[in-house]
N, C-alpha and C positions, 0 to 999 in steps of 0.2 A: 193560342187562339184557335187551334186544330179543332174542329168537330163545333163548335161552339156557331147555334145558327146567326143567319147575319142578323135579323132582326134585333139581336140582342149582343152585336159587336161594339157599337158606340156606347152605350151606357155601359157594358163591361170595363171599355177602353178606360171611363172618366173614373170610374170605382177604383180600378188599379194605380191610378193616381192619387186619390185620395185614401189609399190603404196603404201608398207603399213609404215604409221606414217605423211600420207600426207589426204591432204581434199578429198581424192579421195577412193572410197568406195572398200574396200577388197576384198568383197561377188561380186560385178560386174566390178569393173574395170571404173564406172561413175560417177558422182562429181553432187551434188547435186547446185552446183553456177547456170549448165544452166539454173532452174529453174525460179533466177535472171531477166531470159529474159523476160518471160511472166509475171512474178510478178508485172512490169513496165506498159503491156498493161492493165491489171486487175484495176491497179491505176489510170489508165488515163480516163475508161471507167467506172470504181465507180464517177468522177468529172462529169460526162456528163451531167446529172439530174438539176446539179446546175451550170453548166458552159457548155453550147451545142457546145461552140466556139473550147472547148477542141476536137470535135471532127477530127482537123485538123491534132491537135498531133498524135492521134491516129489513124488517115491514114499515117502519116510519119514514123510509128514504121512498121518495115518490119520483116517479119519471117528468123533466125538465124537457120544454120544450128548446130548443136556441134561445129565446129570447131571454125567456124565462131566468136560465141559468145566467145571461150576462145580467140584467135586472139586479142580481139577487150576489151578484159575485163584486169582488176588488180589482176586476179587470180595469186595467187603466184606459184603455178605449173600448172599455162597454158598448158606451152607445154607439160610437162609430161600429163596431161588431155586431148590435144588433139591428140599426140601419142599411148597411152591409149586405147583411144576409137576404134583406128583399130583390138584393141585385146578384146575386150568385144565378152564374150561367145554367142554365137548367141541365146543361151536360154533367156539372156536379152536384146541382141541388137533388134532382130525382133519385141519382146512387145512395148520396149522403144519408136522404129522409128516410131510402127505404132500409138504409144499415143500420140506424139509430132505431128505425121500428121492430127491425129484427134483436136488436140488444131490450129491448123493452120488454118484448114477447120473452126472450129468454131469462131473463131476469124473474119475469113471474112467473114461470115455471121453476126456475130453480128455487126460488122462495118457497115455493109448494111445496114441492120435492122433499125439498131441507125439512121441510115443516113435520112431513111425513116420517122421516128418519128419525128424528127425534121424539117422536110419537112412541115410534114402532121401539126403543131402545137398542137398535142397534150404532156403536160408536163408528165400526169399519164402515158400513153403509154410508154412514153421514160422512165421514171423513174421506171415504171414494166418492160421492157424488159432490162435494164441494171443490174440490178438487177439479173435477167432468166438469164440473160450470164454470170452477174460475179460467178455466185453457178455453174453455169457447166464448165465455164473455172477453177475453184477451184477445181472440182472434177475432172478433167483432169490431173492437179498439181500435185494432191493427190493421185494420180493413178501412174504417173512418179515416184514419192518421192517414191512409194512403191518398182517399179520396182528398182530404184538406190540402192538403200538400201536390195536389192534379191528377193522380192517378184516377180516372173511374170503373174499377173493377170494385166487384159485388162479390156477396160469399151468394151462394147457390141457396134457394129456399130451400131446394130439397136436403140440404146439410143441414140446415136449422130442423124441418119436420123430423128429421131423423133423428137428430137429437132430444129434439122433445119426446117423439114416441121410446126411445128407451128408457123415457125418465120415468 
């Protein structure tokens, strides 16, 4: 409950009640399934290298908000997951939103990228930048995972910019 303002310690309090012995995490109030979403586009852009055609799949995978994904997913407390998330303490909702914006941005860059590589017929290029994005969209993951789980540390914009400008 460290850092978490008071205005939003009682309805934290009753959430963690009503969350807890469920897939949805005590400490935040967020469910590590969204994860699930991106794990998808990560798969589809690891096949690129070896199957470039795959690159269609993954322009049809489109970015899921929270809700969105549990809506649309067989999470067994969905809804409780996406009611949930209106009450997520803003000490982890603001990390959270602005990690998952950064894995969006990166995603549509890499898509680009990829797009380009395959264009240009070079196979090592595509197979080096698919590669460059699956380790940063991993560490994106990895970064969320932490926040779900209490941690609120961010990756740094200026590591995302920089990744983009060498793309």
């Amino acid at each position: 409950m460290d850092g978490i303002p008071p205005d939003e310690l009682s309805d934290f309090a009753r959430w963690r009640d009503r969350v807890r012995g469920t897939n949805i995490s005590e400490k935040t109030l967020l469910a590590t399934d969204y994860l699930n979403h991106f794990n998808e586009i990560v798969m589809l852009i690891e096949m690129i290298p070896d199957m470039p055609d795959m690159l269609d799949e993954c322009r049809i995978w489109q970015p899921k908000s929270y809700a969105e994904h549990f809506r649309d997913s067989g999470f067994s407390d969905k809804e409780l997951a996406i009611e949930a998330y209106g009450h997520v303490p803003s000490k982890f909702r603001r990390p959270f939103e602005d990690t998952i914006a950064q894995a969006h941005q990166v995603i549509a860059h890499t898509l680009e990228r990829i797009g380009t590589d395959i264009d240009s017929g070079d196979p090592d290029k595509l197979r080096m930048d698919c590669q460059t994005s699956v380790a940063m969209i991993h560490r994106i993951i990895q970064v969320a995972n932490g926040i779900i789980h209490g941690t609120a540390h961010v990756m740094e914009q200026g590591e995302i910019d920089l990744y983009l400008q060498n793309g």
